[in-house]
DRENZA-485183 format. One record per residue (C-alpha): chain; x, y, z. Coordinates in pm, whole numbers, plus 32768, in hexadecimal, padded with zeros to 4 digits. Layout:
SITE  kette     x     y     z
SITE      A     X     Y     Z
...
***
This chain:
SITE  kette     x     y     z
SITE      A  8000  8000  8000
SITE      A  812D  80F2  8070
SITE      A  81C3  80A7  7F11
SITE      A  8092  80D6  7E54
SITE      A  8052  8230  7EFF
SITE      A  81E1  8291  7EE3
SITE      A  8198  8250  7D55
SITE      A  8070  82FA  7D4D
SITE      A  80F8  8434  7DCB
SITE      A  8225  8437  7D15
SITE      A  8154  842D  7BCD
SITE      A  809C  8541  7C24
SITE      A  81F6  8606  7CA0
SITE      A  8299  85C4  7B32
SITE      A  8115  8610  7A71
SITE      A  8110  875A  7B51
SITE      A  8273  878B  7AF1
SITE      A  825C  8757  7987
SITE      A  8120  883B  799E
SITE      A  8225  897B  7A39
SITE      A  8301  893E  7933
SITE      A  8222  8904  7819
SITE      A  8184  8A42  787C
SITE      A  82DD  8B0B  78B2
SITE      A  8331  8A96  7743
SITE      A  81F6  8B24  76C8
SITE      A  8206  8C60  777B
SITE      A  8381  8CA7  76FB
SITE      A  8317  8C43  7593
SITE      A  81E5  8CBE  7557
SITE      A  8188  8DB2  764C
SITE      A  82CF  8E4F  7686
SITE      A  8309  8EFC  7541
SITE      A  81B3  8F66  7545
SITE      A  81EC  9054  7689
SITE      A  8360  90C0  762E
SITE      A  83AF  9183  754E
SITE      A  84EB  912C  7531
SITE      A  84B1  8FC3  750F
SITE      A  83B7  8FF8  7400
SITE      A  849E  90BB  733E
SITE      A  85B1  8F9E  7367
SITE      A  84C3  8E96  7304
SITE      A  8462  8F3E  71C1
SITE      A  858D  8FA5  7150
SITE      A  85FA  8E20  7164
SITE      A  84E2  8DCF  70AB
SITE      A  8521  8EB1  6F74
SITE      A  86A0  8E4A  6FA6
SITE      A  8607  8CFA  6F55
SITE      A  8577  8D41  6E2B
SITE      A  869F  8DC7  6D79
SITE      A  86DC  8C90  6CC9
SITE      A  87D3  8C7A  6B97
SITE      A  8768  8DD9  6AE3
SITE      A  86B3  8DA1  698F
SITE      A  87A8  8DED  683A
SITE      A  86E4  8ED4  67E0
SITE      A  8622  8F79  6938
SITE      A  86C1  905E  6A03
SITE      A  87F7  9043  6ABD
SITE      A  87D7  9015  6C3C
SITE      A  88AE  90A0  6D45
SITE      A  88AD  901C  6E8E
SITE      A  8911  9108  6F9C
SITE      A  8967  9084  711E
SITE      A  89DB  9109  724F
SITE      A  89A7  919C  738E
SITE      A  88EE  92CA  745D
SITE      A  89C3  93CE  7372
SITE      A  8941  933F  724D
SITE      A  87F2  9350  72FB
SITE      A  87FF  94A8  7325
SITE      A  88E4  951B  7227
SITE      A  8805  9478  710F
SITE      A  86B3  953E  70AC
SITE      A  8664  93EB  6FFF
SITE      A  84FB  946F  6F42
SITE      A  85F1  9585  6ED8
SITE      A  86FA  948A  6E7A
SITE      A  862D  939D  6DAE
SITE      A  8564  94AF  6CDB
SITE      A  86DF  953D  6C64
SITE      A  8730  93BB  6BCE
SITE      A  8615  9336  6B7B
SITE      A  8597  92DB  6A6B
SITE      A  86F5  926F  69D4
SITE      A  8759  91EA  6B48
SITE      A  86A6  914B  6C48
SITE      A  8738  9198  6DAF
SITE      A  86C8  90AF  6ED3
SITE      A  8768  913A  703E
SITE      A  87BB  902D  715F
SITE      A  8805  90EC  728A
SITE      A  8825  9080  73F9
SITE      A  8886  9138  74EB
SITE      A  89EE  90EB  75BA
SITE      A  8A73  8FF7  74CC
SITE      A  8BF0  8FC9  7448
SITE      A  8CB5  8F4C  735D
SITE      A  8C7A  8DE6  73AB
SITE      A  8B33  8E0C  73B9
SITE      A  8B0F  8E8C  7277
SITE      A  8C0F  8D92  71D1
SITE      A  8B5F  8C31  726E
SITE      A  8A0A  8D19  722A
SITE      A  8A6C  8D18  709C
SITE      A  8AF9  8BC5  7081
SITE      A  89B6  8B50  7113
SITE      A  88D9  8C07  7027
SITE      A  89D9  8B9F  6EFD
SITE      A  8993  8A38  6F45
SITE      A  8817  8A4E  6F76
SITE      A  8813  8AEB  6E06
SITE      A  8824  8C73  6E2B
SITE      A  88B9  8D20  6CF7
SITE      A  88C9  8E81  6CF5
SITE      A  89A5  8F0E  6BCF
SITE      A  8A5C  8FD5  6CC8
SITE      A  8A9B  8FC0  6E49
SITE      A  8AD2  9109  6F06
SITE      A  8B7F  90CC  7061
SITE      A  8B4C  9221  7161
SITE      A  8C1E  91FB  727C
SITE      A  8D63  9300  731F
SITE      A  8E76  92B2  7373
SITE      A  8E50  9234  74C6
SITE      A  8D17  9157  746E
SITE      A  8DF6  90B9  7386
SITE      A  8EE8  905C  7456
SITE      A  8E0E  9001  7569
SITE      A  8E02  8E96  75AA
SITE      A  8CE6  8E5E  7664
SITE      A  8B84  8E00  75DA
SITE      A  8A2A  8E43  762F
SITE      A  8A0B  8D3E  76AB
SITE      A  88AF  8C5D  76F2
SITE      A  87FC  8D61  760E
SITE      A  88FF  8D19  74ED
SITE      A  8910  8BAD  7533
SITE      A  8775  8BAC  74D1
SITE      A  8785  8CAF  73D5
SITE      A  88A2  8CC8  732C
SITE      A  897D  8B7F  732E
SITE      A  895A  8A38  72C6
SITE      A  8928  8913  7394
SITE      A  8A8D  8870  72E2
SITE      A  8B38  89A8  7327
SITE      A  8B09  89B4  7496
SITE      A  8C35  8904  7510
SITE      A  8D25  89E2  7446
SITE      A  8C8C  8B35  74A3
SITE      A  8CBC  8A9D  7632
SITE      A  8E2F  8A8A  75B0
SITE      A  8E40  8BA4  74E8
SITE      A  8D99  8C9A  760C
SITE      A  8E72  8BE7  7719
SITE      A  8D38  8B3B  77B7
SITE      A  8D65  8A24  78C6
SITE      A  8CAC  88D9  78EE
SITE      A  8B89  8946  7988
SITE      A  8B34  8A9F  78B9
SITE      A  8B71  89C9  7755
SITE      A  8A60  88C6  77F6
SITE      A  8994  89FD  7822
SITE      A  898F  8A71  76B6
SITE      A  88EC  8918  7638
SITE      A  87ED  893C  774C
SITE      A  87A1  8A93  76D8
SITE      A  87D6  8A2D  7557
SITE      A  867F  8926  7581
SITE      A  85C3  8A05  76A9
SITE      A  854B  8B7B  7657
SITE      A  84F0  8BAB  77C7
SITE      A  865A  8B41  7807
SITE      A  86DC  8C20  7707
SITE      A  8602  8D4B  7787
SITE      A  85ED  8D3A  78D7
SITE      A  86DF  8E60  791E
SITE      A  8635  8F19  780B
SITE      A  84DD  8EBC  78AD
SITE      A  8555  8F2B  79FA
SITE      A  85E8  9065  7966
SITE      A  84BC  90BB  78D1
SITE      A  83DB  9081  79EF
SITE      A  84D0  9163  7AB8
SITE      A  84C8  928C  79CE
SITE      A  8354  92A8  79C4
SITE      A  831D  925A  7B3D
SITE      A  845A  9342  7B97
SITE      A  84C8  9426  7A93
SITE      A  85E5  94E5  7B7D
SITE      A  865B  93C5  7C02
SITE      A  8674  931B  7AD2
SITE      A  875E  9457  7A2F
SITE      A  8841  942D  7B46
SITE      A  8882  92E0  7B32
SITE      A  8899  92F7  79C2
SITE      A  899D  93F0  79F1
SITE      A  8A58  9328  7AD5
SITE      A  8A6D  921E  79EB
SITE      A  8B29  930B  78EE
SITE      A  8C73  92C7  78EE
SITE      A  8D6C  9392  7809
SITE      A  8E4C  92B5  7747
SITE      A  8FB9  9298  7779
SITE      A  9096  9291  7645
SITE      A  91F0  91F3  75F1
SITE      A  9324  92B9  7576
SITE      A  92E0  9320  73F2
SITE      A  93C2  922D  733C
SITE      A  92EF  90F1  7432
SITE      A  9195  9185  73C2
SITE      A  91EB  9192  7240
SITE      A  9271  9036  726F
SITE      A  9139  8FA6  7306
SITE      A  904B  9098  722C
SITE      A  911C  8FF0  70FA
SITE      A  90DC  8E8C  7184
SITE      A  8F5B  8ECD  71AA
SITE      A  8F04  8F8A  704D
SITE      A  8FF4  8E71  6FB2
SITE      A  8F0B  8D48  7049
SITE      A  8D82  8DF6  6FF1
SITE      A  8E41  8E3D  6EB4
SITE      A  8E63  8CE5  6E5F
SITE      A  8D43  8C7E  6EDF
SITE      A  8C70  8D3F  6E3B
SITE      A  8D50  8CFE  6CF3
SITE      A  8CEF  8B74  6D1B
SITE      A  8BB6  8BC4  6CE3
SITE      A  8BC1  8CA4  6BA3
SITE      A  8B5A  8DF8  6C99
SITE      A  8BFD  8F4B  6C48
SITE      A  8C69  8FDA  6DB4
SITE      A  8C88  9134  6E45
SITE      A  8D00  919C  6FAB
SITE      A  8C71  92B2  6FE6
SITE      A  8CF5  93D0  70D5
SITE      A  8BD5  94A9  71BF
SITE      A  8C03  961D  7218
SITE      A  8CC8  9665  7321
SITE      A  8D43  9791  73DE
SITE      A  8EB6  96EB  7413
SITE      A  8F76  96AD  72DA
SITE      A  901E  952B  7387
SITE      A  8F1D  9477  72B1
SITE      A  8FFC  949C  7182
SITE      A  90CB  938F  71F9
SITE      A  8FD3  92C0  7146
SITE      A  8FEB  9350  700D
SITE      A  9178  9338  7009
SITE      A  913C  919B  704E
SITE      A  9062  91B4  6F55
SITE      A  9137  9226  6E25
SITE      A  923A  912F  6EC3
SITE      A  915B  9027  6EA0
SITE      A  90A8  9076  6D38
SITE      A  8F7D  90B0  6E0F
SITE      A  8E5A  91D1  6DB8
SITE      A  8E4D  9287  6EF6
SITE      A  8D84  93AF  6EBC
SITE      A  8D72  94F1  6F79
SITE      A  8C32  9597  6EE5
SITE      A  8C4E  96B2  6FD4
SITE      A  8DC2  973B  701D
SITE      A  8DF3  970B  719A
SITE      A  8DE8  984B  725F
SITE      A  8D48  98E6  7169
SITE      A  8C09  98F7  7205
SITE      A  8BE4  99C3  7348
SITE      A  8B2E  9975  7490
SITE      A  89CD  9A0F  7410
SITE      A  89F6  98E2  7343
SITE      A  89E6  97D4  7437
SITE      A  8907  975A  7578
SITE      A  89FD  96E8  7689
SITE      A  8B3A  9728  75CE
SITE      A  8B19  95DA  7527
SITE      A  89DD  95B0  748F
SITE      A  895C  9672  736C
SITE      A  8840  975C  73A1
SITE      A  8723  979C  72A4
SITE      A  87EC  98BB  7202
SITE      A  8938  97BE  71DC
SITE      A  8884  968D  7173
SITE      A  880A  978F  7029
SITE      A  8956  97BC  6FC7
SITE      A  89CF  966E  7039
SITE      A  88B7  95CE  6F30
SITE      A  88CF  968A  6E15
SITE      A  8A5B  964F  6DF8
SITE      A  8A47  94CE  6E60
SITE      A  8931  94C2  6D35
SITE      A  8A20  957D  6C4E
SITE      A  8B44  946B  6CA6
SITE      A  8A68  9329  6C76
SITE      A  89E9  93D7  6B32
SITE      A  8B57  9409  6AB7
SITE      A  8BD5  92D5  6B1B
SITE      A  8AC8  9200  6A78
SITE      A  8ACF  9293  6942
SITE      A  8C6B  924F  6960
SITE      A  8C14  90E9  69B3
SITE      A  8B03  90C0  68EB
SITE      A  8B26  91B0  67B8
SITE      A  8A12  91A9  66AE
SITE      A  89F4  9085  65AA
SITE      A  8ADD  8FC0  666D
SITE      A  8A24  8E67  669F
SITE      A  8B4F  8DBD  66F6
SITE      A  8B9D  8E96  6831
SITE      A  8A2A  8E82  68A1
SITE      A  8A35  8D19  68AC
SITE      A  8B3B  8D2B  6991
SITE      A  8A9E  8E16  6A69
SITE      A  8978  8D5E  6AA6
SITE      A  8A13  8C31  6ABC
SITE      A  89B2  8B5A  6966
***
């Protein structure tokens, strides 16, 4: 009788328990991005990422543009993709506090699922570049692929326990989330104490000696270069404003490398009215920050691309 009762109640401990979690999936796939913002952008722009399939001969070219939270607010995207289209098709894919790593796993993973933009456009500074850390539980669900997992714990330094953690959070949304759940839920319940834990979190990056920087910077453009070379995808690095001039490391490891590292606004030469926090673009910088990244992709397309030539377009989209 004792048995039968012990097995009764531990049925109904793992139903009750598949229930929570069952219901904390739910919530962090379907109801979260329907309450933040932020998640809802996220989820759509990996949506129409998905859709950029191998780009028709004859359609127009498609440009796929990632990075981070200066990106975000450096891009007027509406603005952006009425200056290309209809000859180009843009499609942005930012999220916010993500790297280099997370963008190079993030691209092979959308290389292997079948993503072919003509042209990949990679918006990161200097020390986001050389940052090796990742975002991540949020990256491990959204950005990498489930083989990739064990070299991104290698490649970002992880140990035992927080590479397990990125294949729980590659199958599990709630897993993935949680901290973004729990962030979210904190900014609406407590706005102020939300800012000052968000600016406690900000920590300014420390940089290496000149020559170390170019070195690395060299070693990173040279391996999304190939990558995105093995797949028949013309690559750009591209450079945001900035109020200090140190970014231009990158270019120089660029030319050393063969590498298009563009600078579509000179650094330092927008003031402070042009920015938010010193870092991010405001409305007035993201304007000029648009209109001359549109010019470069324009320019560079047409170079890649140039009219009549069928043979280059194949290889652009990857026939």
């Amino acid at each position: 009788m004792t048995n039968h009762v012990i097995r009764r109640a531990t049925i109904s401990l793992l139903i009750v328990l598949a229930g929570v979690f069952g219901s904390a999936e739910f919530a962090a796939r379907v109801l979260f991005p329907r309450f933040s913002h932020i998640q809802r952008r996220v989820v759509g722009d990996q949506q129409e990422v998905i859709s950029l399939g191998p780009a028709a001969q004859h359609g127009p070219a498609t440009v796929l543009v990632v990075g981070n939270s200066l990106l975000l607010y450096g891009l007027n995207y509406p603005r952006f993709t009425a200056a290309l289209s209809p000859e180009i098709r843009p499609v942005r894919y930012a999220i916010e506090n993500t790297n280099y790593l997370d963008w190079y796993y993030g691209l092979k993973g959308l290389f292997a699922d079948g993503v072919r933009p003509s042209q990949v456009v990679v918006c990161l500074n200097l020390g986001q570049t050389l940052d090796r850390g990742i975002l991540g539980d949020y990256s491990a669900r959204h950005l990498f692929h489930g083989r990739d997992l064990l070299a991104v714990g290698q490649d970002a330094g992880l140990d035992n326990t927080k590479t397990s953690s990125l294949f729980f959070a590659h199958w599990s949304a709630f897993y993935a989330d949680r901290v973004h759940i729990r962030n979210y839920i904190l900014n609406i319940s407590d706005p102020s104490y939300a800012d000052v834990m968000n600016s406690l979190a900000r920590v300014p990056p420390s940089f290496p000696p000149d020559d170390q920087a170019i070195q690395e910077s060299r070693l990173r453009l040279r391996a999304i270069m190939k990558l995105c070379r093995e797949y028949h995808v013309d690559f750009v690095f591209v450079v945001p404003p900035a109020l200090k001039r140190r970014d231009e490391l990158l270019a120089r490891a660029g030319s050393l490398e063969n590498v298009a590292v563009d600078i579509p606004v000179p650094l330092e030469s927008l003031g402070p009215e042009y920015f938010l926090d010193g870092f991010h673009l405001n409305e007035k910088g993201a304007q000029v920050f648009t209109d001359a990244l549109a010019r470069d992709i324009k320019s560079r397309l047409a170079q890649v691309n140039p009219p009549g030539n069928e043979t280059a377009q194949r290889s652009a989209s990857g026939q």
